[in-house]
TORLUMTI-415972 format. One record per residue (C-alpha): x, y, z; residue in three letters. Coordinates in steps of 0.25 Angstrom, whole numbers, plus 5000, padded with zeros to 4 digits. Example, Ala and Ser with C-alpha at 12.3 -4.5 7.8 and 13.67 -1.06 7.14 Angstrom:
2
504949825031ALA;505549965029SER;
END
This chain:
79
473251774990UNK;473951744979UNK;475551724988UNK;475651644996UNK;476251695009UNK;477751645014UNK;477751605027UNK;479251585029UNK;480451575017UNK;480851445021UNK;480051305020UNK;479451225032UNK;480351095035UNK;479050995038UNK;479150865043UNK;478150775036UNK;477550645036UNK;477450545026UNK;475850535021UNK;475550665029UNK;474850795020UNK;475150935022UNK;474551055017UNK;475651155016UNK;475151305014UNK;475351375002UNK;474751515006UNK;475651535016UNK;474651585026UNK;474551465035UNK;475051465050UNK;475551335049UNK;476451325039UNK;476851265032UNK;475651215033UNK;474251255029UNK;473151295039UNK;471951335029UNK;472551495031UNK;472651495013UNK;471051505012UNK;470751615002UNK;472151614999UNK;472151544985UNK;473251444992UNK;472951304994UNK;473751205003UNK;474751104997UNK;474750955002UNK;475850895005UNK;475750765009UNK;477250695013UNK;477850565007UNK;478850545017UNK;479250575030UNK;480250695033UNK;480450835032UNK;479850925021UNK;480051075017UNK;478651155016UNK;478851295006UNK;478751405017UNK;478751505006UNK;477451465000UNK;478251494987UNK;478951354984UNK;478651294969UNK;478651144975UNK;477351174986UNK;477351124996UNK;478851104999UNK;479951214998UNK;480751244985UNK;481551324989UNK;480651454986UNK;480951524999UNK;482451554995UNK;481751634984UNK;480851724992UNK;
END
């Protein structure tokens, strides 16, 4: 696999927590999005940690083609 695969053209508004890590899917195959569930194995794709230095609301690429990984860029309008 050498694309990732784009769940939706739009990023994912998250709420985090301050201190908390999360692993955001960068294959785009995983049913939790924007979350990684282990689905990128033999893909060649990896998950990205994320870990939150404040409470409040984030914006995970959906695309999987943002320049700034984890968090959208803005890629989607480009797609």
């Amino acid at each position: 696999m050498s694309q990732a695969e784009c769940p939706q053209k739009a990023p994912y508004k998250t709420e985090v927590k301050a201190g908390k890590r999360y692993f955001w899917c960068s294959c785009g195959k995983s049913e939790n999005q924007p979350f990684c569930d282990g689905k990128h194995k033999d893909t060649g794709f990896e998950p990205v940690l994320y870990e939150a230095d404040k409470d409040g609301e984030v914006y995970f690429c959906g695309c999987k083609a943002t320049g700034k990984s984890p968090l959208c860029d803005g890629a989607h309008n480009k797609l």
